[in-house]
CHARMM internal coordinates of N, CA and C (Angstrom, degrees):
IC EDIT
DIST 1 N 1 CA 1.4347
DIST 1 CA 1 C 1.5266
ANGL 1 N 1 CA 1 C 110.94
DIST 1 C 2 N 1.2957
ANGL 1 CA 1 C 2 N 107.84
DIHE 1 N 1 CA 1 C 2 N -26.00
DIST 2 N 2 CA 1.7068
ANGL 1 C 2 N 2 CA 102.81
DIHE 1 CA 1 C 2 N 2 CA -177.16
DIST 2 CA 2 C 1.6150
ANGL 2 N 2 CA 2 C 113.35
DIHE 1 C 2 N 2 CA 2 C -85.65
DIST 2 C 3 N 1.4047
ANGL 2 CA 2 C 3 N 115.48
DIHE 2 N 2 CA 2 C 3 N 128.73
DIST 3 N 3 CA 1.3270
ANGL 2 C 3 N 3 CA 119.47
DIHE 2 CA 2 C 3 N 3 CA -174.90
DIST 3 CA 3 C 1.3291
ANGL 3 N 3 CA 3 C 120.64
DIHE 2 C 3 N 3 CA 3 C -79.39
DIST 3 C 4 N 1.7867
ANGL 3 CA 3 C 4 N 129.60
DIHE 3 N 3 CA 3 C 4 N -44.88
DIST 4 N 4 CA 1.2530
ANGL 3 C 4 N 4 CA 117.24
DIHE 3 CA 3 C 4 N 4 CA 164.98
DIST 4 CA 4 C 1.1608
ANGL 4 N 4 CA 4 C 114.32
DIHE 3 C 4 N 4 CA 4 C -170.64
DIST 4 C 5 N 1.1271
ANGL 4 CA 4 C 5 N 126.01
DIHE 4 N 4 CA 4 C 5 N -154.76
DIST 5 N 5 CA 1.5704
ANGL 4 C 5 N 5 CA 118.41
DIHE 4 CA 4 C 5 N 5 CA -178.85
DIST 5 CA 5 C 1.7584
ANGL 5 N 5 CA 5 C 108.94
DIHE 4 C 5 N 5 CA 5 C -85.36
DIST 5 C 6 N 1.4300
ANGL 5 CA 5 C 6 N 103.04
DIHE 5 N 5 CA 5 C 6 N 145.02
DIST 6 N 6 CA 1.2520
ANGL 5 C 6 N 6 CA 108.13
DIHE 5 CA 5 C 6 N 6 CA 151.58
DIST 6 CA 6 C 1.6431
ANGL 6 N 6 CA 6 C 139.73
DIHE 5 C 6 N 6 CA 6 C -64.44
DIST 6 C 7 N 1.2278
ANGL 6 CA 6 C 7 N 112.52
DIHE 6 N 6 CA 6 C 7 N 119.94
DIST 7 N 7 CA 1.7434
ANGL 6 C 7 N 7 CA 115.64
DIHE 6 CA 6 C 7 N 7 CA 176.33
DIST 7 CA 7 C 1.2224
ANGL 7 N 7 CA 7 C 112.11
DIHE 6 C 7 N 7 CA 7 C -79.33
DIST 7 C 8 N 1.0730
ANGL 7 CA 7 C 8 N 122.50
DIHE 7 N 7 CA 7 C 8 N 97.80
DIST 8 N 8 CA 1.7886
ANGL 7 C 8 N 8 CA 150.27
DIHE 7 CA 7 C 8 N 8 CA 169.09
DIST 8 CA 8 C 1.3881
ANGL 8 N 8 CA 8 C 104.06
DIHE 7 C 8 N 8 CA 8 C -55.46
DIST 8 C 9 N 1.4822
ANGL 8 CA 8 C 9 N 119.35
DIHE 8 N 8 CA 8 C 9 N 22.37
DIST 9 N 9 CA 1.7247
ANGL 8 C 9 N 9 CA 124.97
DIHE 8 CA 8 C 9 N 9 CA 169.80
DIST 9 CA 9 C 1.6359
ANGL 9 N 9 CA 9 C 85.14
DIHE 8 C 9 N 9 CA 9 C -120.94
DIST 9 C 10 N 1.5310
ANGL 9 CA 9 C 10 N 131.29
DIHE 9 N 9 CA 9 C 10 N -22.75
DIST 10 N 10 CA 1.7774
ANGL 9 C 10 N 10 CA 110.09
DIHE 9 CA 9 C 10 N 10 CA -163.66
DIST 10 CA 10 C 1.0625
ANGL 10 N 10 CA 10 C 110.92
DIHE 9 C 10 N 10 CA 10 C -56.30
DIST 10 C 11 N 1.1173
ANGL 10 CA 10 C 11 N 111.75
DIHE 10 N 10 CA 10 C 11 N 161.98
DIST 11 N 11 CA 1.7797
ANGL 10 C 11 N 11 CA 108.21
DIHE 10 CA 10 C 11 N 11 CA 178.72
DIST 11 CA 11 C 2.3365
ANGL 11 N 11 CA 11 C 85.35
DIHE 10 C 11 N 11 CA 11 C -142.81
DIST 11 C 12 N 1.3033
ANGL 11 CA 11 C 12 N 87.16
DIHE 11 N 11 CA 11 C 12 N 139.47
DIST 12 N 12 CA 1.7635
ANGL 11 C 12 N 12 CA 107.57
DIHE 11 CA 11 C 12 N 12 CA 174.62
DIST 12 CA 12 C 1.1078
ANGL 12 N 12 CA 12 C 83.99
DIHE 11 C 12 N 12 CA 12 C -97.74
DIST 12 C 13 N 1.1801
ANGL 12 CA 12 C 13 N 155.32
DIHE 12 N 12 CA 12 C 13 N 46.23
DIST 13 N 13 CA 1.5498
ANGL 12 C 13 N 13 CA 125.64
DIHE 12 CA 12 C 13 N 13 CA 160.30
DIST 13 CA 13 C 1.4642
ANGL 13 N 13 CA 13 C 117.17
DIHE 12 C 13 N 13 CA 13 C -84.15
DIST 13 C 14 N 1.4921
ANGL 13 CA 13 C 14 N 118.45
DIHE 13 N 13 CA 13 C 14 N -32.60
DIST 14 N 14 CA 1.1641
ANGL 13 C 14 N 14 CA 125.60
DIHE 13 CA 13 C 14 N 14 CA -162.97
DIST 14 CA 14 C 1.4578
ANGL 14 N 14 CA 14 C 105.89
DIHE 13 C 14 N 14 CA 14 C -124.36
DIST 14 C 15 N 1.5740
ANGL 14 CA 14 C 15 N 122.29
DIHE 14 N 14 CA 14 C 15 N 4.47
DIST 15 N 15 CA 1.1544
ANGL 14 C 15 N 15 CA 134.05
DIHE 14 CA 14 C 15 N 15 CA -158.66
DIST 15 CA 15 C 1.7786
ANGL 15 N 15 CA 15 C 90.65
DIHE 14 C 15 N 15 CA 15 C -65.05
DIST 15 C 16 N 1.6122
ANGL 15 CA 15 C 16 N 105.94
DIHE 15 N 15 CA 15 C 16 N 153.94
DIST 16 N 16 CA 1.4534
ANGL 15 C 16 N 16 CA 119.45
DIHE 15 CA 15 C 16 N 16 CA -170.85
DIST 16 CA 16 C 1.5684
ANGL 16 N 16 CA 16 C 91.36
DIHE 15 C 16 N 16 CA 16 C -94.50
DIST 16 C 17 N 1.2435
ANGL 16 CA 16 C 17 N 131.86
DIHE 16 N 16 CA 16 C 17 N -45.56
DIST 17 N 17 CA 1.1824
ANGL 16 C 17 N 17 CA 148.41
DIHE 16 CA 16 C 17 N 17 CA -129.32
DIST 17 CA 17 C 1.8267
ANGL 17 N 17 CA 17 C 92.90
DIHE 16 C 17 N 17 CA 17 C -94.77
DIST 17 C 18 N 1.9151
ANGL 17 CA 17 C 18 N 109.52
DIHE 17 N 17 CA 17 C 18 N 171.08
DIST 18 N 18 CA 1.2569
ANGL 17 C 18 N 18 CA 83.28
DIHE 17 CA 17 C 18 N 18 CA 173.19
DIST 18 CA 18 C 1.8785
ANGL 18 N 18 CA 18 C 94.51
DIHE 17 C 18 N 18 CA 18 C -122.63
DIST 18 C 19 N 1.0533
ANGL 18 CA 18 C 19 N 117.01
DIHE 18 N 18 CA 18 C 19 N 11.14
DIST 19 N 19 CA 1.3140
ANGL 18 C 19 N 19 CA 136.56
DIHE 18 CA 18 C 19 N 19 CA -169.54
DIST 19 CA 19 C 1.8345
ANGL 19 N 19 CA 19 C 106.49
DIHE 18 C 19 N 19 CA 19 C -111.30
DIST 19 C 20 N 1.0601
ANGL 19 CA 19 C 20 N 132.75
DIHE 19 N 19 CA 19 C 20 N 114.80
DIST 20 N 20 CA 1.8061
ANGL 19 C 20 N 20 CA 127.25
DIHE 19 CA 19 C 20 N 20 CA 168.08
DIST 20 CA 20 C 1.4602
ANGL 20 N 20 CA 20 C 109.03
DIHE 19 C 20 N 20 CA 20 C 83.97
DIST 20 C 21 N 1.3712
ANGL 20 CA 20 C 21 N 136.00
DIHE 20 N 20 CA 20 C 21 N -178.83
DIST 21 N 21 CA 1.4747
ANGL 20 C 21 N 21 CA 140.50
DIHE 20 CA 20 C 21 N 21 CA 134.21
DIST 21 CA 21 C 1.4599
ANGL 21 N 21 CA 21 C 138.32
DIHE 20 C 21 N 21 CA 21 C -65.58
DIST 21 C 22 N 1.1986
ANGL 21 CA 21 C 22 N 102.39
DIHE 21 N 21 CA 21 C 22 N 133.80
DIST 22 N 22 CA 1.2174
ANGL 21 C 22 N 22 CA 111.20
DIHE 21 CA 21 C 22 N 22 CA 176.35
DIST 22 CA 22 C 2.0061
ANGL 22 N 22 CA 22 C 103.64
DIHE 21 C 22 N 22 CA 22 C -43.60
DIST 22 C 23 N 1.7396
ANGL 22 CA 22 C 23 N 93.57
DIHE 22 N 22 CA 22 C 23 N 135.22
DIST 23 N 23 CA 1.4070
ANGL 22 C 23 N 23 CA 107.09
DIHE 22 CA 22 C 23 N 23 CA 170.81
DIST 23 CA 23 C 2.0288
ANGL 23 N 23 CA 23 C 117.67
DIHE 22 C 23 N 23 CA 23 C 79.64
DIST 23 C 24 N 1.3106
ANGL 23 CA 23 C 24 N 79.74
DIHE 23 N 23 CA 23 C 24 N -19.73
DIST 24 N 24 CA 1.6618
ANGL 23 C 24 N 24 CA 95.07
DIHE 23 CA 23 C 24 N 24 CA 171.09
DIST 24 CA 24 C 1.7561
ANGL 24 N 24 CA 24 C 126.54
DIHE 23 C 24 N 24 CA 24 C -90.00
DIST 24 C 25 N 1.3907
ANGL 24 CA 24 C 25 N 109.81
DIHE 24 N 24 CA 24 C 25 N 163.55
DIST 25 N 25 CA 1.5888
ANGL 24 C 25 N 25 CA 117.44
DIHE 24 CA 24 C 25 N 25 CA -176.88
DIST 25 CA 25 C 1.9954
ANGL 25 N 25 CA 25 C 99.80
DIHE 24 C 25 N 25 CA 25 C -63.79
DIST 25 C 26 N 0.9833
ANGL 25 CA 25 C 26 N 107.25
DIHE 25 N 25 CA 25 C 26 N 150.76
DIST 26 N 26 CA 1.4107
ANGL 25 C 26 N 26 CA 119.03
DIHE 25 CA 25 C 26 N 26 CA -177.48
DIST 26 CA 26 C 1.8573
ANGL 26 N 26 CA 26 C 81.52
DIHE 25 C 26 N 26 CA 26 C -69.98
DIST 26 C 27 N 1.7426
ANGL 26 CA 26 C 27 N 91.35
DIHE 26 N 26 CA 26 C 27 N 157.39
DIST 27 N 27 CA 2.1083
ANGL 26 C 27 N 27 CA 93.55
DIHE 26 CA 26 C 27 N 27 CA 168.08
DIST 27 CA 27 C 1.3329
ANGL 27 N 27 CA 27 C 104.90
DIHE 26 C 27 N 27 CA 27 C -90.88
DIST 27 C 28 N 0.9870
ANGL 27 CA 27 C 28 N 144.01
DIHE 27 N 27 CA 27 C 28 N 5.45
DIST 28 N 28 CA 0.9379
ANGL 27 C 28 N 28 CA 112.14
DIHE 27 CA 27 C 28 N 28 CA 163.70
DIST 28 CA 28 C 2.4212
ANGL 28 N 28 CA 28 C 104.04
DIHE 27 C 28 N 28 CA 28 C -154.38
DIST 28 C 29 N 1.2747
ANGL 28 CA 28 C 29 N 92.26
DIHE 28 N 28 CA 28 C 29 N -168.90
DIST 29 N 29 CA 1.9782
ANGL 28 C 29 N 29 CA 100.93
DIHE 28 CA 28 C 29 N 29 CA -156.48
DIST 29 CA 29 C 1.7361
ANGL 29 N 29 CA 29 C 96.03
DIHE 28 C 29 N 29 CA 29 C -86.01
DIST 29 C 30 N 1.6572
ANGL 29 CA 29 C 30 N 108.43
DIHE 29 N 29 CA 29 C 30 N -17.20
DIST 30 N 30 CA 1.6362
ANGL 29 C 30 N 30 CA 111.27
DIHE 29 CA 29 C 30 N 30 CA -166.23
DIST 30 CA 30 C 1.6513
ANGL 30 N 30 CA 30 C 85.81
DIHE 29 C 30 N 30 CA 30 C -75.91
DIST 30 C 31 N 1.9292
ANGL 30 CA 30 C 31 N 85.94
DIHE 30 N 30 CA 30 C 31 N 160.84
DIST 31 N 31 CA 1.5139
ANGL 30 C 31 N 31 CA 101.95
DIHE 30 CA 30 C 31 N 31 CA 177.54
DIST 31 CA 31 C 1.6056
ANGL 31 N 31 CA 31 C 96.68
DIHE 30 C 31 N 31 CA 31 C -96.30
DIST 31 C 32 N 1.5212
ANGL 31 CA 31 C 32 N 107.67
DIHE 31 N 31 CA 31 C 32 N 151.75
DIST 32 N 32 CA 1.2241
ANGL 31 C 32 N 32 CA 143.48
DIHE 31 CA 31 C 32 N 32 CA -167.60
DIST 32 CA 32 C 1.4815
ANGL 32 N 32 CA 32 C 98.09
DIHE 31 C 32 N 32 CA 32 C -28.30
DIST 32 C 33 N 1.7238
ANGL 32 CA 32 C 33 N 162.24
DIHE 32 N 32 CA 32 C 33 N 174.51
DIST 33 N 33 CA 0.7412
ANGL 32 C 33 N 33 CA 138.18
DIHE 32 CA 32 C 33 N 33 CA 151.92
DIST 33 CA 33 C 1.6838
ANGL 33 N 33 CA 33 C 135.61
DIHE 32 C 33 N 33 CA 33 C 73.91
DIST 33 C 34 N 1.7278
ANGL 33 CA 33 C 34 N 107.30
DIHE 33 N 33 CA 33 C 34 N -11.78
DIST 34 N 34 CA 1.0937
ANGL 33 C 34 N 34 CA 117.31
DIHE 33 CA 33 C 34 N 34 CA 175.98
DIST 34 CA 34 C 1.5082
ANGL 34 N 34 CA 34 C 110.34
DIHE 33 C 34 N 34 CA 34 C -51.18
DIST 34 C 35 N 1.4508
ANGL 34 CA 34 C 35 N 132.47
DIHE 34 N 34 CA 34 C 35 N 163.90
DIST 35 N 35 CA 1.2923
ANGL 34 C 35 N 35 CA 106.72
DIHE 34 CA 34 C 35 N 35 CA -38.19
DIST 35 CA 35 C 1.8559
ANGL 35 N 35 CA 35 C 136.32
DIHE 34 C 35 N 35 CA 35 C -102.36
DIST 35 C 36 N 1.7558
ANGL 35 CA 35 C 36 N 82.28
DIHE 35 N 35 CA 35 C 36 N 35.01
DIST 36 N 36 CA 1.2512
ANGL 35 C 36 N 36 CA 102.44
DIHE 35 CA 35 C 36 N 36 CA 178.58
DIST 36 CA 36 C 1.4467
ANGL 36 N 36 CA 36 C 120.37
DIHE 35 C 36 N 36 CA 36 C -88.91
DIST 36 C 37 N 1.6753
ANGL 36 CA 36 C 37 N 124.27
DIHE 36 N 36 CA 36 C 37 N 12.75
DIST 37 N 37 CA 1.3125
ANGL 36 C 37 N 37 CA 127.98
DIHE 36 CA 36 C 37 N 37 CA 155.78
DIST 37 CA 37 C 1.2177
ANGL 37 N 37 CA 37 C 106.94
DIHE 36 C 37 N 37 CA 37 C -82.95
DIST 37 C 38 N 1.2790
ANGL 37 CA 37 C 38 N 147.56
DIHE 37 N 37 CA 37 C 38 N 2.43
DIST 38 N 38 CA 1.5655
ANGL 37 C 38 N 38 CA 137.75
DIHE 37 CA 37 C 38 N 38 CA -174.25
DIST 38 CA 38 C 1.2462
ANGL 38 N 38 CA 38 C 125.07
DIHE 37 C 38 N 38 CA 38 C -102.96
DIST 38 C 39 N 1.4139
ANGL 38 CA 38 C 39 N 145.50
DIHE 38 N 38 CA 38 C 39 N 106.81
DIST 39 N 39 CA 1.0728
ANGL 38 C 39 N 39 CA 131.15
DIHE 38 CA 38 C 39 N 39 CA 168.41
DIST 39 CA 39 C 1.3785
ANGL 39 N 39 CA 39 C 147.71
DIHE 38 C 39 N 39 CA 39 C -19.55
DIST 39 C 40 N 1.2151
ANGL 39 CA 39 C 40 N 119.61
DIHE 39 N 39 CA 39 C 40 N 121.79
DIST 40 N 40 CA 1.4343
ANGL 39 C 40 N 40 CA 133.47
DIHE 39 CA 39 C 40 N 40 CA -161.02
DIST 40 CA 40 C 1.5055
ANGL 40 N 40 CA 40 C 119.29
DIHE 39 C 40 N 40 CA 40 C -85.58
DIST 40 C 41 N 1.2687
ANGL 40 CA 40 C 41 N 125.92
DIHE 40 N 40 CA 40 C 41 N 102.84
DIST 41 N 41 CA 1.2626
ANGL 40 C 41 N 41 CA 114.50
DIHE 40 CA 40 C 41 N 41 CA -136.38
DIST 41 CA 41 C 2.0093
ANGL 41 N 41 CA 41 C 97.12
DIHE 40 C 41 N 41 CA 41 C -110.13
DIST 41 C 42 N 1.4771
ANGL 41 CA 41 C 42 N 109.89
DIHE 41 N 41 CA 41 C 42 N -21.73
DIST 42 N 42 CA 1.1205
ANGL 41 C 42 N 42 CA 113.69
DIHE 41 CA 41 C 42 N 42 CA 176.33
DIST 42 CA 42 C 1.3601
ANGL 42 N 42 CA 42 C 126.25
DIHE 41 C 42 N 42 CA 42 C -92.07
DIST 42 C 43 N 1.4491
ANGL 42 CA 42 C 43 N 105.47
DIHE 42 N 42 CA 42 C 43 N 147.83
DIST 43 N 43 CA 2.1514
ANGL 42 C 43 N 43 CA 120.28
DIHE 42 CA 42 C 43 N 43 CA -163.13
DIST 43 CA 43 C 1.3472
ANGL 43 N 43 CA 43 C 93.22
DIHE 42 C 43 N 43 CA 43 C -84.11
DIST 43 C 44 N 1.0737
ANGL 43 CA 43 C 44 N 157.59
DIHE 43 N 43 CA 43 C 44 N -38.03
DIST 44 N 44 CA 1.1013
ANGL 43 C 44 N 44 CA 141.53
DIHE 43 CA 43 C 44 N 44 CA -148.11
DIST 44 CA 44 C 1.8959
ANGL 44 N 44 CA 44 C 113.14
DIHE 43 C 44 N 44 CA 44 C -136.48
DIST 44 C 45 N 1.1512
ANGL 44 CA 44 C 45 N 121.53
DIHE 44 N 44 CA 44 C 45 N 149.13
DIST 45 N 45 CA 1.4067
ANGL 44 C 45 N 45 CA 108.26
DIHE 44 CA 44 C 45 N 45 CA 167.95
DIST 45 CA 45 C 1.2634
ANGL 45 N 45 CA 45 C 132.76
DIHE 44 C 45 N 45 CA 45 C -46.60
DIST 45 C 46 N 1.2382
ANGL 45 CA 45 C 46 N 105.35
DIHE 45 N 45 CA 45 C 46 N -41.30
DIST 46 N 46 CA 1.8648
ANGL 45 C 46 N 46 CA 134.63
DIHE 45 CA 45 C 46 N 46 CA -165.49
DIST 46 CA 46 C 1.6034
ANGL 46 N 46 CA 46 C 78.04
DIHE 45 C 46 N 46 CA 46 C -58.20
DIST 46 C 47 N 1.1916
ANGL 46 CA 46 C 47 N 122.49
DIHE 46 N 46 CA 46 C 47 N -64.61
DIST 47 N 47 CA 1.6400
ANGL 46 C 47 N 47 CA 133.76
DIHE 46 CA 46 C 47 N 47 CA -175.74
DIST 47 CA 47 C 1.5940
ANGL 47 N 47 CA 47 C 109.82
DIHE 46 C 47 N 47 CA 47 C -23.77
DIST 47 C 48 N 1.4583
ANGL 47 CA 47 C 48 N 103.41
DIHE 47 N 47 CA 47 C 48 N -80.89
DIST 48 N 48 CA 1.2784
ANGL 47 C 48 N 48 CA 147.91
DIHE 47 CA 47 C 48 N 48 CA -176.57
DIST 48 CA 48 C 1.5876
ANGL 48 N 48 CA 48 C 109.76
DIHE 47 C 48 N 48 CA 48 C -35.14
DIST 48 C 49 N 0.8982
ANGL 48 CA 48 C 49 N 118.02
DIHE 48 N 48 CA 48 C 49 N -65.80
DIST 49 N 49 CA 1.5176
ANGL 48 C 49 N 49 CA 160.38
DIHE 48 CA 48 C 49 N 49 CA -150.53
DIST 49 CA 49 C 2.0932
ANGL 49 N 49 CA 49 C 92.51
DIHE 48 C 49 N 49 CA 49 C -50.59
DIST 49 C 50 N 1.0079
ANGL 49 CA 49 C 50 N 122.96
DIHE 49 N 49 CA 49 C 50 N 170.91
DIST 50 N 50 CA 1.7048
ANGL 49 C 50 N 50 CA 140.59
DIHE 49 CA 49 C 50 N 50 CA 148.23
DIST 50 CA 50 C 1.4226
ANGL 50 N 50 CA 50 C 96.99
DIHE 49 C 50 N 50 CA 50 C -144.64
DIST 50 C 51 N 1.5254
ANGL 50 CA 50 C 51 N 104.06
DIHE 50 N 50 CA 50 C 51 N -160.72
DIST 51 N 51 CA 1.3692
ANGL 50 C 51 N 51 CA 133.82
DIHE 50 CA 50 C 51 N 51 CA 178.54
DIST 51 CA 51 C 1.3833
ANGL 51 N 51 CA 51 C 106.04
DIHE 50 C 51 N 51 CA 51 C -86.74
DIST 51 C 52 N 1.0241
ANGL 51 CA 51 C 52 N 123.23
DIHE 51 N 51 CA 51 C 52 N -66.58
DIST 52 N 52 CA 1.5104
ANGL 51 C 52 N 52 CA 129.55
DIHE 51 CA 51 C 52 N 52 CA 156.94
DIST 52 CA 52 C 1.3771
ANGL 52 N 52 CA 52 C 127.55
DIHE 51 C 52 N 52 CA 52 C -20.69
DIST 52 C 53 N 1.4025
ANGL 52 CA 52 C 53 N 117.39
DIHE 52 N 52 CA 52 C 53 N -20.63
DIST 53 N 53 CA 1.5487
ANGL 52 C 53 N 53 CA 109.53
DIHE 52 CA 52 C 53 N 53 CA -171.54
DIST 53 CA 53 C 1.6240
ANGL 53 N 53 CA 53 C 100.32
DIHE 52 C 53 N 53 CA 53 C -114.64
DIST 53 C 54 N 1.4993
ANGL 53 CA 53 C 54 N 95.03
DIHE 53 N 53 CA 53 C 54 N 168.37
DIST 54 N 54 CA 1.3393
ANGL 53 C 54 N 54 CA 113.97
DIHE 53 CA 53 C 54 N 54 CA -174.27
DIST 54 CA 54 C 1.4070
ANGL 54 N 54 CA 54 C 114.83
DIHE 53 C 54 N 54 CA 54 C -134.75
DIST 54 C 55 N 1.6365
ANGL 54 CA 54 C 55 N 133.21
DIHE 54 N 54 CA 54 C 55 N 127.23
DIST 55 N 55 CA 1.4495
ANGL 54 C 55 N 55 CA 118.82
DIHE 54 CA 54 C 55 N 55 CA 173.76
DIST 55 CA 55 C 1.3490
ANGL 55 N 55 CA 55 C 116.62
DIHE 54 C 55 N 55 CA 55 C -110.83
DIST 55 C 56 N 1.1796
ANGL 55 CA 55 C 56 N 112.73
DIHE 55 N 55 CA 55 C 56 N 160.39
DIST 56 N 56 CA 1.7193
ANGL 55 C 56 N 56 CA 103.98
DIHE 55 CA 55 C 56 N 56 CA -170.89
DIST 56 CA 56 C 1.8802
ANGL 56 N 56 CA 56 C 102.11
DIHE 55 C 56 N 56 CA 56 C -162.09
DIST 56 C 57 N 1.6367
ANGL 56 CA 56 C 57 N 111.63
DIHE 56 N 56 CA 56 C 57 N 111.09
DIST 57 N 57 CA 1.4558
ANGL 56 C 57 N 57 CA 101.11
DIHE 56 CA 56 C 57 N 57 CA 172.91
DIST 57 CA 57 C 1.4468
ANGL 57 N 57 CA 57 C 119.28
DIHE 56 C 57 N 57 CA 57 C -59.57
DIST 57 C 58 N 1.5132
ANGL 57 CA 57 C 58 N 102.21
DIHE 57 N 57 CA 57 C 58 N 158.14
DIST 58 N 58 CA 2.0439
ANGL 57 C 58 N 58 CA 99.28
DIHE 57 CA 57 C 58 N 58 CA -166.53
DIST 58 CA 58 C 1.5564
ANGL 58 N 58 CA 58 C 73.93
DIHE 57 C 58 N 58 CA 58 C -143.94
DIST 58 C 59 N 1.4943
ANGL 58 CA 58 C 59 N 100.61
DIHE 58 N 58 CA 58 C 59 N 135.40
DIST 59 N 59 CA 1.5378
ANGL 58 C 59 N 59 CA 118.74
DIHE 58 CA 58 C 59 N 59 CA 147.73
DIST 59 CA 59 C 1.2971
ANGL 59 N 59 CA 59 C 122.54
DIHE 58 C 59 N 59 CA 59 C -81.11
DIST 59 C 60 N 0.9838
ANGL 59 CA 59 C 60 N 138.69
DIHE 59 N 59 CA 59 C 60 N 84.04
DIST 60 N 60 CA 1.7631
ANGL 59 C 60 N 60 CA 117.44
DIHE 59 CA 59 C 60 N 60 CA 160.16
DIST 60 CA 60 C 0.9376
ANGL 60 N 60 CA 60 C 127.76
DIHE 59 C 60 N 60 CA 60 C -75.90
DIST 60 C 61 N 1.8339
ANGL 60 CA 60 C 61 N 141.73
DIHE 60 N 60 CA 60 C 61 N 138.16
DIST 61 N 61 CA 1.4893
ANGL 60 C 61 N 61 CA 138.47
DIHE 60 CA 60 C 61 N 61 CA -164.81
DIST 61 CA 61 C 1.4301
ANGL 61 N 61 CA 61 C 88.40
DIHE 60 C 61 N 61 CA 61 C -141.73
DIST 61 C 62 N 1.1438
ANGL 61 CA 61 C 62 N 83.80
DIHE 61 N 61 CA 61 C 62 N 147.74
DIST 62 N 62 CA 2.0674
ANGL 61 C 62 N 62 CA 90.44
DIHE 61 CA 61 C 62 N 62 CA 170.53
DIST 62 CA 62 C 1.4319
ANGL 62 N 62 CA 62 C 107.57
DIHE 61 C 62 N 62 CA 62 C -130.22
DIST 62 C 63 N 1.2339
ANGL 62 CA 62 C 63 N 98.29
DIHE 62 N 62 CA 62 C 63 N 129.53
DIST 63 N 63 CA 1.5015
ANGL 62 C 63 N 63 CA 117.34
DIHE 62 CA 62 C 63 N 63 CA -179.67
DIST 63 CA 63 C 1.4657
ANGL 63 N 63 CA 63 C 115.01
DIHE 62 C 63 N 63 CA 63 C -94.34
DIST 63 C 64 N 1.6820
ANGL 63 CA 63 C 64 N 125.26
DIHE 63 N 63 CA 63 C 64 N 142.56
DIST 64 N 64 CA 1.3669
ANGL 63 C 64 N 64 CA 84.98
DIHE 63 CA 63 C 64 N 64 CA 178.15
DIST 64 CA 64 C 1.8271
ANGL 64 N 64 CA 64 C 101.51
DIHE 63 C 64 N 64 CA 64 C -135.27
END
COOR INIT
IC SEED 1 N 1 CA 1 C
IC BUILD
């Protein structure tokens, strides 16, 4: 998965991108967004779910 070495001259200052340095190899082989570009194939959380994850209800309100 790892593409190559890092150049210890990049500079993010001006980078366009919001992922790596400007002019450089992306870090890594996943597409942009991994792995929330992929279809979600399971009905239920229990499904869904690993060890790794965590769920938590969130209110958002907008004030204006």
């Amino acid at each position: 998965d790892h593409v190559g070495t890092l150049n210890a001259q990049a500079s993010c200052a001006d980078a366009v991108s919001y992922c790596g340095a400007k002019d450089q190899k992306y870090p890594d082989k996943k597409s942009m967004g991994y792995p929330f570009d992929r279809i979600i194939r399971a009905r239920t959380i229990a499904e869904f779910s690993t060890q790794n994850m965590n769920f938590q209800e969130v209110k958002i309100q907008f004030k204006e």
